[in-house]
C-alpha positions as CSV (number, residue, x, y, z in Angstrom):
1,X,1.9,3.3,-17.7
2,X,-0.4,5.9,-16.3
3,X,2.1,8.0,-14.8
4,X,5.0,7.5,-16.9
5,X,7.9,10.4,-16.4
6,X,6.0,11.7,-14.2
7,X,8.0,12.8,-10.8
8,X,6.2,12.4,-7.3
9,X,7.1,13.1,-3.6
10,X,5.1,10.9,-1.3
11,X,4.9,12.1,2.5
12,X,4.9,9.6,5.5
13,X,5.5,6.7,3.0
14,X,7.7,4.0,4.7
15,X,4.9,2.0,5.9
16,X,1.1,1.9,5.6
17,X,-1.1,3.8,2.9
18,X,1.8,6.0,2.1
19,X,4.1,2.7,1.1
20,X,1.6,1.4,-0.8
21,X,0.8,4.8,-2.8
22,X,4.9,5.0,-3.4
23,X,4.8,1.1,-4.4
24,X,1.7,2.0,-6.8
25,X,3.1,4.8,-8.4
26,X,6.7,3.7,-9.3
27,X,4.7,0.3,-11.2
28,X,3.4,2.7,-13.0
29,X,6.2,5.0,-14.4
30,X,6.7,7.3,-11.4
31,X,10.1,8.6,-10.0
32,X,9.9,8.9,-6.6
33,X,10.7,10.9,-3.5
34,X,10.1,8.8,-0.6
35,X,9.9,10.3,2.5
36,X,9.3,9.6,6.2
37,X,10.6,10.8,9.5
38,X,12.0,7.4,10.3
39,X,14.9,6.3,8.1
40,X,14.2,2.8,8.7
41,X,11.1,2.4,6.6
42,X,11.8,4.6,4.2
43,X,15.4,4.0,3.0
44,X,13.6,-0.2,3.2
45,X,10.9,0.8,0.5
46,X,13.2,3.2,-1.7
47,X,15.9,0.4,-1.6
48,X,13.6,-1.7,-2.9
49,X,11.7,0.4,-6.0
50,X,15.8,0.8,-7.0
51,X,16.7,3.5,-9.4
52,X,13.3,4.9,-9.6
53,X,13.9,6.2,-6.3
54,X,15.3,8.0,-3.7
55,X,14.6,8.1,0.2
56,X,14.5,12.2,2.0
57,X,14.3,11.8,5.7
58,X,12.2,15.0,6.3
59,X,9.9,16.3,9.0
60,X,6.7,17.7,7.1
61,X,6.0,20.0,9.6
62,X,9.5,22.1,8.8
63,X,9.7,24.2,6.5
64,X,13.1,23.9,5.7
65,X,12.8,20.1,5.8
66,X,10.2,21.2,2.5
67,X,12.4,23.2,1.0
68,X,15.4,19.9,1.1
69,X,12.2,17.6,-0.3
70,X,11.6,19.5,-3.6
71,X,15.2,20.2,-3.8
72,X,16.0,16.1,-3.9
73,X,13.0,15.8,-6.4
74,X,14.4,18.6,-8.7
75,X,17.6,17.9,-8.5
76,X,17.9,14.4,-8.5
77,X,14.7,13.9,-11.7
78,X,14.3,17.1,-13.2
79,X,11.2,18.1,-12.0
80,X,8.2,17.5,-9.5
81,X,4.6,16.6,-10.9
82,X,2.9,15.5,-8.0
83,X,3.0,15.7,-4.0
84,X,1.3,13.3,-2.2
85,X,0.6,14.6,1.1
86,X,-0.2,11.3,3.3
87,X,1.6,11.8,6.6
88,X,0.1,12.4,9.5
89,X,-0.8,11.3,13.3
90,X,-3.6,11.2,15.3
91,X,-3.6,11.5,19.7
92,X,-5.7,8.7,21.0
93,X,-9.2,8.3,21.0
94,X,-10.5,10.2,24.4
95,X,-12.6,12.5,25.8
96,X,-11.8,15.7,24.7
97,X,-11.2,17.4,28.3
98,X,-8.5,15.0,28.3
99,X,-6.8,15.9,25.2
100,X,-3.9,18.1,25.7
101,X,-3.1,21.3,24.2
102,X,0.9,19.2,23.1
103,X,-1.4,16.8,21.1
104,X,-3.5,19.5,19.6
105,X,-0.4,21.1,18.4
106,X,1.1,17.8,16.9
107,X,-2.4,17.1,15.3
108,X,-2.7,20.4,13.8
109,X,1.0,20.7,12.6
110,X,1.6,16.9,11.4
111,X,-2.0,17.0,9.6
112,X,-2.7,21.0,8.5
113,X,0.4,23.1,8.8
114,X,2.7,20.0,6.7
115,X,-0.3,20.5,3.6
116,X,0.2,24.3,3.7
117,X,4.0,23.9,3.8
118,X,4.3,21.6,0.7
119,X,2.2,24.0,-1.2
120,X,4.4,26.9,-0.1
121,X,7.5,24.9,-1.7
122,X,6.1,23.0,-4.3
123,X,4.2,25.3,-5.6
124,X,7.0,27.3,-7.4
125,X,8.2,24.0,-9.0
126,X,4.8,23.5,-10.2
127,X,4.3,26.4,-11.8
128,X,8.0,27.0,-13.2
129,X,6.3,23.8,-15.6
130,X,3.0,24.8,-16.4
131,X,1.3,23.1,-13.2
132,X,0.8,19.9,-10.9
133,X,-1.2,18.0,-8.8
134,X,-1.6,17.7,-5.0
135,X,-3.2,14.6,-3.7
136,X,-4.1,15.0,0.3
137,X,-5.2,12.5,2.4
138,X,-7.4,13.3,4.6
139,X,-10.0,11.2,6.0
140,X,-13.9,10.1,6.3
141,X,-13.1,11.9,10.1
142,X,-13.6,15.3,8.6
143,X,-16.6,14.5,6.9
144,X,-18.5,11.7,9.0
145,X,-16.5,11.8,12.7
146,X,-16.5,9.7,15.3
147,X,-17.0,11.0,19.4
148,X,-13.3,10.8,21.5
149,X,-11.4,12.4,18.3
150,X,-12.5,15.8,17.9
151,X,-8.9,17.1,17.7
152,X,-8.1,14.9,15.0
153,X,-11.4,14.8,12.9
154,X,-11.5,18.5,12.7
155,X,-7.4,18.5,11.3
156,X,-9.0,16.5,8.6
157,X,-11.8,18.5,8.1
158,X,-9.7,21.5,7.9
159,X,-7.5,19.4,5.0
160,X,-10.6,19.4,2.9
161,X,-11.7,22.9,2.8
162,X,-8.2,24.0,2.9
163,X,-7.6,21.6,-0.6
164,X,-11.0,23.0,-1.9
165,X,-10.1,26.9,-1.4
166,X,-6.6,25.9,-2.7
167,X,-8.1,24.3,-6.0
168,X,-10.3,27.0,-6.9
169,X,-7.5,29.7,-6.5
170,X,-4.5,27.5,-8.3
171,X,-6.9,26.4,-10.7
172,X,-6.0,28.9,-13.2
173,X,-2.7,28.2,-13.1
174,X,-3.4,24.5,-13.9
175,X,-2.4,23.0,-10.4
176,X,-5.4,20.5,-9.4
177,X,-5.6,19.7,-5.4
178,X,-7.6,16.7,-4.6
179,X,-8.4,14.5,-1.5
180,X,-8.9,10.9,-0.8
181,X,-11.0,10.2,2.3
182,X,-10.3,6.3,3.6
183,X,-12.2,5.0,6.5
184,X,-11.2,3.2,9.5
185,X,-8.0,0.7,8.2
186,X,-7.4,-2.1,11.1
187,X,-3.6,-2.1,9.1
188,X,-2.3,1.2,9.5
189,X,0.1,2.2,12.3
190,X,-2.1,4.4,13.8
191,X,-5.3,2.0,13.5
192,X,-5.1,1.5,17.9
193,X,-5.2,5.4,18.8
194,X,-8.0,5.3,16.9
195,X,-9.8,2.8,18.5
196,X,-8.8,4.1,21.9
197,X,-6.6,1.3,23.2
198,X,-6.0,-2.8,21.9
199,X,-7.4,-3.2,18.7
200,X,-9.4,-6.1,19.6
201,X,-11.7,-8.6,17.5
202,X,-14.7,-7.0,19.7
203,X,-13.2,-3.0,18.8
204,X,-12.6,-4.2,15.4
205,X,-16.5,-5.5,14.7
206,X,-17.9,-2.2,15.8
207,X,-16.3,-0.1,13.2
208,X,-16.7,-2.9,11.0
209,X,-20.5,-2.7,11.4
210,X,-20.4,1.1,10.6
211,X,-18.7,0.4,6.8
212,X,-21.7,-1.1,4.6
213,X,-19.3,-2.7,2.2
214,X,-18.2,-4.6,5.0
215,X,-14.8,-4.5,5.2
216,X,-12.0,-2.0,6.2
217,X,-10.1,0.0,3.6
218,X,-6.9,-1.2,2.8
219,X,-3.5,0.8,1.8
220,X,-4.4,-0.7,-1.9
221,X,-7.5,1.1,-2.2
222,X,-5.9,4.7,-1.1
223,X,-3.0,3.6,-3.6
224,X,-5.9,3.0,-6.3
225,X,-7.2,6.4,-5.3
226,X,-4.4,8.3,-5.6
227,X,-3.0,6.6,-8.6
228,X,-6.5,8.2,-10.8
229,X,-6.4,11.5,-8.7
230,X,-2.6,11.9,-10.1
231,X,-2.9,10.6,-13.5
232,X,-3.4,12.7,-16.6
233,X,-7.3,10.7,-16.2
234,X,-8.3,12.9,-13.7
235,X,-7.0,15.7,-15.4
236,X,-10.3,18.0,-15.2
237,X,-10.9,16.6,-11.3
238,X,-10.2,19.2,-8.9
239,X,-11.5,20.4,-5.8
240,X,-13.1,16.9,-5.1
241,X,-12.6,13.9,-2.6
242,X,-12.9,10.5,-3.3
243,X,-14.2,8.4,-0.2
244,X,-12.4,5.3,0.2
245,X,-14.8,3.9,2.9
246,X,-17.5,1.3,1.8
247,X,-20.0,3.8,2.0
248,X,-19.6,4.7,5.6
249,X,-20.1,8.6,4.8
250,X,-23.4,8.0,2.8
């Protein structure tokens, strides 16, 4: 079992990529912090992973709200080995004269200011052991983005280099920070702000032509992802991002 003893918080994990990455891990060996804003997802998938783990309701853009998330980790297993930053939220795809400064604010605090936070608490658990790992999702918007989300593609972009700087400064104090980068998922809960409106068969075929593997990304291959990125495999991988997108950013 890849991650066997190993203790993990996953962020925004009661539906979508995140529930798959908490479903992924505790299969193989993880304890788990589940967390997500709403209670109704998240107390569903830590009920149903049983012993291995318990559900924090939390809002990652609070610092305090942080602080309580290592605290059930610690407390509860022992330890924390991993953080799994995968919340987030996106406004809808518009022009950018009609985005509004509320939704840059939410952008920037649900996607940015939550990654900087779990570092600032985590961190010291990490390094009372001897290090950890950070896996941030960010997404093929910060590398490759697409017109009408310039709010949200540069939060992602600012994810990357933020998880870059990070790893080459915590790197001597053996705490790796990686990225996984999915493309457009027609699954997710946020898949129609993307797309602007109805996530139609016609909406869904134009990102679909844009993804040479021809398909979308599913919560699976994030979970895949993340599962090497926080595995003792990857242990000399840091400062990198793994594209989940079929090629799209090629």
């Amino acid at each position: 079992m890849r991650l066997k003893d190993k203790v993990a918080i996953v962020t925004g994990a009661g539906s979508g990529f995140g529930e798959a990455i908490a479903r992924r891990f505790a299969k193989e060996g993880a304890k788990l912090v589940v967390n997500d804003i709403q209670p109704r997802g998240g107390e569903r998938v830590a009920g149903e992973l049983g012993a291995a783990a318990v559900y924090v309701q939390a809002d990652v853009t609070r610092g305090a709200d942080w602080a309580r998330l290592v605290h059930a980790a610690t407390a509860k297993f022992g330890k924390l080995d991993i953080v799994v930053n995968n919340a987030g939220w996106t406004h809808r795809k518009k022009p950018v004269l009609e985005t509004t400064e509320a939704e840059f604010d939410r952008v920037y605090a649900t996607n940015v200011k939550s990654v900087f936070l779990s570092v600032l608490y985590a961190l010291p658990a990490f390094l009372e052991q001897g290090g950890g790992c950070f896996v941030n999702i960010a997404s093929t918007a910060g590398v490759r983005p697409r017109p009408g989300l310039a709010v949200y593609n540069s939060s992602k972009a600012a994810v990357i280099l933020m998880s870059k700087s990070l790893a080459g400064e915590l790197g001597p104090r053996k705490v790796r920070i990686n990225c996984v980068n999915p493309v457009f998922s027609a699954v997710t809960g946020l898949s129609a702000e993307f797309a602007g409106g109805a996530l139609t068969d016609e909406v869904k075929a134009q990102y679909l032509a844009t993804i040479p593997l021809g398909r979308f990304s599913t919560p699976l291959d994030v979970a895949n992802a993340c599962l090497y990125l926080a595995s003792d495999e990857a242990s000399f991988i840091s400062g990198t991002c793994i594209e989940v997108d079929g090629a799209r950013s090629v």
